[in-house]
C-alpha positions in Angstrom: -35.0 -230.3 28.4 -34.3 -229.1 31.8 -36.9 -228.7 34.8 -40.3 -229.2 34.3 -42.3 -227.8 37.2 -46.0 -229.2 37.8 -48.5 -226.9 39.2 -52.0 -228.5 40.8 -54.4 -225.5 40.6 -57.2 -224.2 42.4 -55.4 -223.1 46.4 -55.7 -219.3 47.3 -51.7 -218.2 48.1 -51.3 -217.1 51.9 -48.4 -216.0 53.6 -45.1 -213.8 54.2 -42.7 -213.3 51.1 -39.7 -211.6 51.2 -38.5 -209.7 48.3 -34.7 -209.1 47.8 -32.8 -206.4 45.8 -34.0 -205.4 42.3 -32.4 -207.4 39.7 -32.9 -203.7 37.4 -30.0 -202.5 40.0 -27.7 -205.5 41.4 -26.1 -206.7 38.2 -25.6 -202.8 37.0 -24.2 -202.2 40.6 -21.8 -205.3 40.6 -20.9 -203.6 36.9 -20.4 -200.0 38.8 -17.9 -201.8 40.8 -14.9 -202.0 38.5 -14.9 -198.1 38.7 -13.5 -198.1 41.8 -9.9 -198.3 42.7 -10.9 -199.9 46.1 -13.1 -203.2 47.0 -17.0 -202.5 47.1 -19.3 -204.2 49.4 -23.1 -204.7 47.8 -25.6 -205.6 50.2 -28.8 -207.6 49.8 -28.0 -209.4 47.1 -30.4 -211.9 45.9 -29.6 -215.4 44.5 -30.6 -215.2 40.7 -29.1 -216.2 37.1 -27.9 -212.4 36.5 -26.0 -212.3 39.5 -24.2 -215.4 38.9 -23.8 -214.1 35.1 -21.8 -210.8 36.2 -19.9 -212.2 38.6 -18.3 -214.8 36.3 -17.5 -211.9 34.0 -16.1 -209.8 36.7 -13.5 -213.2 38.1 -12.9 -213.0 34.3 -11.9 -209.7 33.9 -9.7 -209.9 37.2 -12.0 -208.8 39.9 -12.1 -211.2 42.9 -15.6 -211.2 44.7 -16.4 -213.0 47.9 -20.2 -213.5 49.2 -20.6 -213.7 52.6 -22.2 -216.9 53.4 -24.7 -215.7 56.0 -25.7 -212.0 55.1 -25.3 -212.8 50.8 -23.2 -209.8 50.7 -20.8 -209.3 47.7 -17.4 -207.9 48.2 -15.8 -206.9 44.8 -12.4 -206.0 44.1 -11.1 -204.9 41.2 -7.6 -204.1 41.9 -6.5 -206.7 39.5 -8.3 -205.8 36.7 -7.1 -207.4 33.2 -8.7 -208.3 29.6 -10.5 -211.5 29.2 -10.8 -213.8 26.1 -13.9 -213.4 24.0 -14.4 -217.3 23.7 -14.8 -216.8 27.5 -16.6 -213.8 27.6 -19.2 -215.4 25.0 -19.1 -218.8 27.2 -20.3 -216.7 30.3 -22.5 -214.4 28.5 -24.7 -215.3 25.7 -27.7 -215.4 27.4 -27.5 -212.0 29.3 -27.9 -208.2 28.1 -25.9 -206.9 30.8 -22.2 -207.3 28.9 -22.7 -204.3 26.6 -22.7 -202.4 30.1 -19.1 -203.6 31.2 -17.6 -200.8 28.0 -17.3 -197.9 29.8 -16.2 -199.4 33.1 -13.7 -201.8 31.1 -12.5 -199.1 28.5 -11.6 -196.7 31.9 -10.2 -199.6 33.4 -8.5 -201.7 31.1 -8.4 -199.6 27.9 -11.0 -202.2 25.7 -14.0 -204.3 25.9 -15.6 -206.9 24.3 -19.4 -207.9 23.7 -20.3 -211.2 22.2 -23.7 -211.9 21.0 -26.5 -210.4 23.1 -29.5 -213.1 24.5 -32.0 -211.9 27.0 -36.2 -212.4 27.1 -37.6 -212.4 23.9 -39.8 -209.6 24.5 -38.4 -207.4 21.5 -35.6 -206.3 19.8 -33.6 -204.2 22.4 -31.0 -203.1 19.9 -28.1 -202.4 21.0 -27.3 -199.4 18.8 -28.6 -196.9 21.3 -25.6 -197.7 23.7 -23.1 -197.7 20.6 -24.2 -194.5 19.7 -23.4 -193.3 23.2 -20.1 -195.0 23.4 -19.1 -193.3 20.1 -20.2 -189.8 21.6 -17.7 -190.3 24.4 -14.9 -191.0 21.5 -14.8 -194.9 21.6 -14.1 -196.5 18.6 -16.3 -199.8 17.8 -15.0 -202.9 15.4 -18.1 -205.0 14.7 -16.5 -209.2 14.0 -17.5 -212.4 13.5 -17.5 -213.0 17.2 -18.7 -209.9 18.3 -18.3 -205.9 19.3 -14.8 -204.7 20.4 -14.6 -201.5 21.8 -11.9 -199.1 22.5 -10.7 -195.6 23.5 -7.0 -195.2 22.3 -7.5 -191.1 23.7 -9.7 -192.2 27.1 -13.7 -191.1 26.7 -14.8 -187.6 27.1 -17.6 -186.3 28.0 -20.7 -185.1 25.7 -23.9 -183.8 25.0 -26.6 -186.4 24.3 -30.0 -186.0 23.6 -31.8 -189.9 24.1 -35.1 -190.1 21.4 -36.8 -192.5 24.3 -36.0 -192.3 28.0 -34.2 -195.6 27.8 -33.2 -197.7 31.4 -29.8 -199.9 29.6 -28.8 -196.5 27.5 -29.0 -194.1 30.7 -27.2 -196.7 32.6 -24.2 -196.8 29.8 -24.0 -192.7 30.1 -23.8 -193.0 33.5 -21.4 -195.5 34.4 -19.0 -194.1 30.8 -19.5 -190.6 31.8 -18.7 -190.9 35.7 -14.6 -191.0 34.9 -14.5 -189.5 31.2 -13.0 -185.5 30.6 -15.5 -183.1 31.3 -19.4 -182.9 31.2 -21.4 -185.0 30.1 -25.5 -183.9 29.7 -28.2 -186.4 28.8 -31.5 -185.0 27.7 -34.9 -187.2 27.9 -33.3 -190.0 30.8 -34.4 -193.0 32.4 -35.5 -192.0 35.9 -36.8 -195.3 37.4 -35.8 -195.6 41.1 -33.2 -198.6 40.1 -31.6 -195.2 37.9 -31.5 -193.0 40.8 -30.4 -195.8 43.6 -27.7 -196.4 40.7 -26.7 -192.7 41.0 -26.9 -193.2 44.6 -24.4 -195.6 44.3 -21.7 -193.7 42.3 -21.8 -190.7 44.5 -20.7 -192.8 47.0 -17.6 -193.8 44.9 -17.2 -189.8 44.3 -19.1 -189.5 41.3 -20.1 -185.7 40.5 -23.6 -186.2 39.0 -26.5 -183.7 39.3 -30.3 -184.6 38.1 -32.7 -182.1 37.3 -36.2 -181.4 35.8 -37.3 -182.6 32.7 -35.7 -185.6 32.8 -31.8 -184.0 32.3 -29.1 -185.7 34.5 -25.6 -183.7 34.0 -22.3 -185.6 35.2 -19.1 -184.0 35.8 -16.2 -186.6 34.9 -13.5 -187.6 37.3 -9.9 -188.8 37.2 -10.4 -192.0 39.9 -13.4 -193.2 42.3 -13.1 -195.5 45.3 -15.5 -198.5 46.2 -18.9 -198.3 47.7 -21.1 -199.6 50.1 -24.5 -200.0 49.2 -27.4 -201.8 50.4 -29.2 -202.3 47.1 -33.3 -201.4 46.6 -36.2 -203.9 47.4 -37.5 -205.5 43.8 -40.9 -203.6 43.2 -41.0 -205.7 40.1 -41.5 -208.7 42.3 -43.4 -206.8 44.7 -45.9 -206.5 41.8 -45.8 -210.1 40.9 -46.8 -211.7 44.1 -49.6 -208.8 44.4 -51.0 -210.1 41.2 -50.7 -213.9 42.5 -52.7 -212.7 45.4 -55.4 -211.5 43.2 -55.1 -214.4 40.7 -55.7 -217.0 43.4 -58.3 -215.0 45.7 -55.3 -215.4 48.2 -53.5 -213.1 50.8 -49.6 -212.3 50.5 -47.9 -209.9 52.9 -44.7 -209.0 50.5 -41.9 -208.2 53.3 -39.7 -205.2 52.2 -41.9 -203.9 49.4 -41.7 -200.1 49.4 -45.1 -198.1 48.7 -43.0 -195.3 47.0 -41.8 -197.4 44.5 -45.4 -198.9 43.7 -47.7 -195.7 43.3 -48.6 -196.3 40.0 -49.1 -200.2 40.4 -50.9 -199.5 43.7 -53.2 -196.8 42.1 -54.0 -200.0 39.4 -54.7 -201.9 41.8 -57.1 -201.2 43.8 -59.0 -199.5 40.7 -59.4 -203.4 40.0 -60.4 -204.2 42.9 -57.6 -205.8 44.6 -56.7 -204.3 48.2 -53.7 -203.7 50.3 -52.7 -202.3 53.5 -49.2 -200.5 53.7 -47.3 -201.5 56.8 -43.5 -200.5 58.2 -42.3 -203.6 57.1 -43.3 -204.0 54.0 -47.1 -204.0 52.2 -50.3 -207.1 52.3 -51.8 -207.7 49.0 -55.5 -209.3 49.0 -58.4 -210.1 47.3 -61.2 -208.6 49.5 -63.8 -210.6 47.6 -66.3 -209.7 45.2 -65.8 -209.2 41.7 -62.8 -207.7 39.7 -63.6 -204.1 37.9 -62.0 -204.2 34.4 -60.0 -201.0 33.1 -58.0 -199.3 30.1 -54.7 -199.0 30.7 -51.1 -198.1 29.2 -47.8 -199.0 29.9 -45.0 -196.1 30.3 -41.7 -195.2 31.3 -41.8 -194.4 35.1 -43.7 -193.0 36.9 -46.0 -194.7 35.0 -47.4 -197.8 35.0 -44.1 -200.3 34.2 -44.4 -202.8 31.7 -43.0 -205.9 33.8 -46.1 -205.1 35.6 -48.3 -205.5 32.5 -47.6 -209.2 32.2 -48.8 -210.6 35.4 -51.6 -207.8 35.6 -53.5 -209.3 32.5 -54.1 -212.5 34.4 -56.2 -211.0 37.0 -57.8 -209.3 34.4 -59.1 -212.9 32.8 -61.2 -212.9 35.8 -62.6 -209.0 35.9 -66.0 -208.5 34.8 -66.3 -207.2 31.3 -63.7 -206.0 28.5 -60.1 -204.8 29.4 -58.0 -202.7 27.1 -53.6 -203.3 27.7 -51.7 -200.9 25.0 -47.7 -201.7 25.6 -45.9 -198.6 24.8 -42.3 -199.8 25.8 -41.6 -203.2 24.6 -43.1 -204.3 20.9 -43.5 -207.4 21.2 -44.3 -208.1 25.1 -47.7 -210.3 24.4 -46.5 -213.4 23.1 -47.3 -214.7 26.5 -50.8 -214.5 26.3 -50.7 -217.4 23.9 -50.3 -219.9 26.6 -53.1 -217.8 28.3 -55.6 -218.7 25.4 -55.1 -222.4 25.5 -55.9 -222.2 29.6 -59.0 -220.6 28.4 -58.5 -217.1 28.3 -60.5 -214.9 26.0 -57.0 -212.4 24.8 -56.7 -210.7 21.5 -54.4 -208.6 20.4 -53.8 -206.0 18.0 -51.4 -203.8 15.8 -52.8 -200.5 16.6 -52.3 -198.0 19.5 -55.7 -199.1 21.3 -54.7 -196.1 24.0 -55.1 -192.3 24.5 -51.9 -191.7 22.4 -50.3 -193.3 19.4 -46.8 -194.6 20.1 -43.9 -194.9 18.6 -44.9 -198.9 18.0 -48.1 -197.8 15.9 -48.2 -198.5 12.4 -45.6 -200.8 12.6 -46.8 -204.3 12.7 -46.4 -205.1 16.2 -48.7 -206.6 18.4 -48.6 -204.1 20.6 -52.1 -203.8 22.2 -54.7 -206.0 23.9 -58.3 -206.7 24.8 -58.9 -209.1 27.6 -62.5 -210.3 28.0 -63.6 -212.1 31.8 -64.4 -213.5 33.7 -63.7 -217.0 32.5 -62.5 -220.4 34.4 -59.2 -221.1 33.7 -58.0 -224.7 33.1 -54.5 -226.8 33.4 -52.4 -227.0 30.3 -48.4 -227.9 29.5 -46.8 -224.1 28.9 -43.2 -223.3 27.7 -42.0 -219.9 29.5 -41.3 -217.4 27.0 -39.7 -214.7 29.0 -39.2 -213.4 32.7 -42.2 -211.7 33.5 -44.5 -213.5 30.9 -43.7 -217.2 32.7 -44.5 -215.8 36.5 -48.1 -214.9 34.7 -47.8 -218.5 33.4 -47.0 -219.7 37.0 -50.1 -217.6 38.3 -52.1 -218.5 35.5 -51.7 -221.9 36.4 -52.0 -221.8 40.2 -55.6 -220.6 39.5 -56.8 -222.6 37.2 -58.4 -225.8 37.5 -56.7 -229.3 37.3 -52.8 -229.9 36.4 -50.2 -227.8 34.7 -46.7 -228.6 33.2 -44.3 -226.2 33.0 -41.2 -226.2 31.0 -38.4 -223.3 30.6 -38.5 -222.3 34.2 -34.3 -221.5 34.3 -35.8 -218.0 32.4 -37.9 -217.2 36.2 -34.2 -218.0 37.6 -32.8 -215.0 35.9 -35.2 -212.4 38.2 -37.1 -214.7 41.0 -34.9 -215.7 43.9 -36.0 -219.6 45.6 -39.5 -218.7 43.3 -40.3 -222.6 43.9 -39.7 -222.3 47.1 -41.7 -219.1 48.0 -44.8 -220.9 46.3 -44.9 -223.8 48.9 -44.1 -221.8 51.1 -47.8 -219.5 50.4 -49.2 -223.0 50.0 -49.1 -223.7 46.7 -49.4 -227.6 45.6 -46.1 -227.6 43.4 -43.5 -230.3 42.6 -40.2 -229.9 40.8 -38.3 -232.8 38.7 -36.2 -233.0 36.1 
């Protein structure tokens, strides 16, 4: 059954938090470093499920990686690179996405990879065909099995011309760390450009990557024959940041979140404070609180950055339970991102949700059955209940959920808040919240 963690609701969360690196870079740069032909040294690394994931794969596939025991820092080295079993692969990696992102790496350094089964949150398909496609435009060659995807290059990958038809994070990552060492140029029209994209090109310059990014979302990379290891202090999670922000407002409580960066967090920020949350911006890092009064509801829709990010949407819609009057949440990037809200309705949330676009703009989700879109009604008083986490982002909201509500909650599933919440337990007590862990 696994850990069962029981919340008593009802205490405001006060304190410091510190937020580590972004799990939407860490795992892609631990990935980046079998590229190198030297060791690479990742800095502030935190302790989660998809760090432990990729590193198993990597002492699979030959690379030996230390962690320093004081700083957390990773030292990789891939000198001994070699092919794994897939029984092992799948043993280390059915419950992670990041797998399908070892190809290009692996193909460059070992001539083949394999992908087993792909698990993940259960927020939506995620189909893997986008970063097939890709792989196929650089010249792999892909043999779908019973056990899985094997990949390989028998001429080396080559550059191309790729056009994306949505500005995907996991497919821009696969151009960028295939087209780094193949021949030639590779272009890729309509990119990912979140920061954890750009911190990741960061990255591979370091290693001697040749990559340019331009308007209009183009990024052009000019392939070369070897790169060297890196050194790279890896990006503060704003996707954390965010959380603890909403907790603050959940729980009429006051969080200063250590090492959040206000540049990464416009569009959250901008959010809000239209809701009626505040914050002050400091050197160190940025205080979320509720200032008192009422919450202000509002329309809003999710986007590809810089808009408003969807693992933002999740714990946003529990402060909006308690905003005066009628909220409107359309969810243009995942289709299926509001099963959550079930668990939300039992604690006695007033959430409905619909199959149309209820937004400014259809999407590309509209008229397709998915529940895409939702109206939250508040404020209402939010009571204990026993909740099964569903994904990542959708159990913290559960966690916040039941930190403010009134009387006892159970909750169930909490390895999935593992995967992207470093020592989240502990970070509650430590903001005061009345928590106990068993098994």
């Amino acid at each position: 059954m696994g850990k069962i963690l029981t919340i008593h609701g009802g205490v405001p969360l006060t304190g410091t938090v510190r937020v580590g690196g972004a799990k939407n870079l860490v795992p892609k740069a631990m990935v980046a470093a079998l590229l190198g032909n030297t060791p690479s040294v990742l800095r502030n690394v935190p302790e989660i499920k998809d760090v432990s994931v990729v590193r198993s794969l990597l002492e699979l596939h030959g690379v030996t990686v230390t962690r320093d025991r004081e700083t957390g820092d990773l030292t990789m080295d891939p000198s001994e690179a070699k092919t794994a079993s897939n029984r092992a692969i799948d043993a280390h990696a059915g419950d992670s996405r990041i797998p399908i992102l070892f190809c290009g790496p692996l193909i460059h350094s070992i001539g083949q990879a394999f992908i087993p089964d792909l698990g993940g949150c259960r927020i939506g398909d995620r189909p893997i065909d986008f970063h097939l496609d890709v792989l196929r435009e650089f010249g792999a060659e892909v043999h779908k099995g019973e056990e899985g995807i094997r990949i390989s290059a028998p001429n080396g990958l080559t550059g191309a011309k790729l056009d994306l038809p949505y500005p995907s994070v996991g497919t821009t990552e696969q151009v960028l760390l295939s087209a780094v060492r193949a021949r030639g140029v590779t272009e890729v029209r309509n990119a990912a450009i979140e920061p954890e994209i750009l911190d990741l090109i960061a990255l591979l310059q370091k290693m001697g990557a040749i990559i340019s990014v331009h308007r209009d979302r183009i990024i052009r990379i000019q392939g070369v024959e070897s790169l060297r290891g890196y050194d790279h202090v890896a990006l503060p999670d704003r996707n954390e940041a965010a959380s603890w922000a909403s907790a603050a407002l959940v729980t009429k409580g006051d969080i200063f979140v250590e090492d959040a960066q206000q540049r990464d967090l416009t569009a959250f920020l901008h959010v809000y404070r239209q809701i009626g949350g505040e914050f002050e911006v400091k050197h160190n890092g940025i205080r979320f609180y509720h200032p008192g009064g009422e919450l202000n509801p509002l329309i809003l829709e999710t986007d590809v950055h810089p808009g408003f990010m969807t693992d933002w949407q999740q714990p946003l819609v529990v402060a909006l339970t308690q905003a005066t009057g009628v909220s409107v949440i359309h969810e243009t990037v995942y289709e299926n991102r509001f099963g959550f809200t079930e668990a939300l309705k039992r604690m006695g949330a007033t959430v409905q949700v619909h199959t149309d676009c209820l937004g400014s703009t259809p999407c590309r989700f509209g008229h397709r059955n998915f529940k895409h879109s939702a109206v939250i009604v508040g404020p209402v008083e939010l009571k204990g209940a026993n909740i099964d986490i569903p994904d990542l982002r959708g159990g913290f909201s559960h966690l916040i959920a039941a930190l403010a509500a009134e009387g006892t909650s159970t909750v169930t599933g909490i390895e999935i808040i593992n995967r992207g919440y470093e020592h989240f337990t502990e970070k509650l007590r430590k903001l005061g919240a009345n928590v106990e862990l068993s098994e």
